[in-house]
N, C-alpha and C positions, 0 to 999 in steps of 0.2 A: 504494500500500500504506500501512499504517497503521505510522508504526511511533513509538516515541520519538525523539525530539528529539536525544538523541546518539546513537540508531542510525541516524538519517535516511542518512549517509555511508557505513556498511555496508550497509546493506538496498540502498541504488540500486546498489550495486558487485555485491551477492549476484543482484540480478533481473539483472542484465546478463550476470553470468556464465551462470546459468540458460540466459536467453537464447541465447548463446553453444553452450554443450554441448546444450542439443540439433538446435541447427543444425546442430552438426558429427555429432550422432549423424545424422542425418536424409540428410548429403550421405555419409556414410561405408555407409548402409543401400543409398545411388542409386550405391555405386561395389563393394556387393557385397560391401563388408568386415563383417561381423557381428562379432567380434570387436575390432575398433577403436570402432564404433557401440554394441556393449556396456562400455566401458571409457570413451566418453564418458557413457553414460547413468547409469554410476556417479561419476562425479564431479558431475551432475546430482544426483543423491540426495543428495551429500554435501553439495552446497552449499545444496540444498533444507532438507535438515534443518537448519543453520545460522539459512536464514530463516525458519525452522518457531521456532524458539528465537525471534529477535525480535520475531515476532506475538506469541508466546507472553505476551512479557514485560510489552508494550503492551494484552493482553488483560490481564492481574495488574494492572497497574496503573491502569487502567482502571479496573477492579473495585474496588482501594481506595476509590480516588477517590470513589467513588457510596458506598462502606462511610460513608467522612467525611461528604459532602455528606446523607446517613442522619443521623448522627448528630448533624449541627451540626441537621437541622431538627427535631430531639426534642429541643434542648435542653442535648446531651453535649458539654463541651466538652471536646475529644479530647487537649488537654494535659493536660488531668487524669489523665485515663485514661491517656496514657503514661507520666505520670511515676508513678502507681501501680503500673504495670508493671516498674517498674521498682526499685519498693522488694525488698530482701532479704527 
């Protein structure tokens, strides 16, 4: 997976977990319990959406990245442009 450089340590714990919960939804389906295998597949979600957020963040920033690397080759140099941003 793709993720930032300080999310590298969650995202591998997030895909494990993943991993994880649906295995257990999967042996809990082979043992008949639907109810337990629904209640892993929700913690599945939960932890999905989490690393749904991490992609997310690594796509945004991503995206800057290319905005700057834009900019510097027109010429903008983008301190400029933030510090004007930053005038009152």
């Amino acid at each position: 997976m793709n993720f930032l450089p300080s999310d590298m340590e969650r995202g591998a714990s997030l895909l494990e977990h993943c991993k994880f919960y649906v295995s257990r939804a999967y042996l809990e389906l082979e043992h008949g319990d639907l109810q337990a295998a629904d209640r892993w597949i929700e913690e599945y979600r939960r932890c999905r959406r989490e690393l749904n957020e991490l992609i997310k963040r690594k796509e945004e920033h991503d995206k800057l990245l290319q905005v700057v690397e834009l900019m510097k080759e027109r010429g903008i140099d983008i301190a400029i442009v933030m510090g004007k941003g930053n005038e009152g």
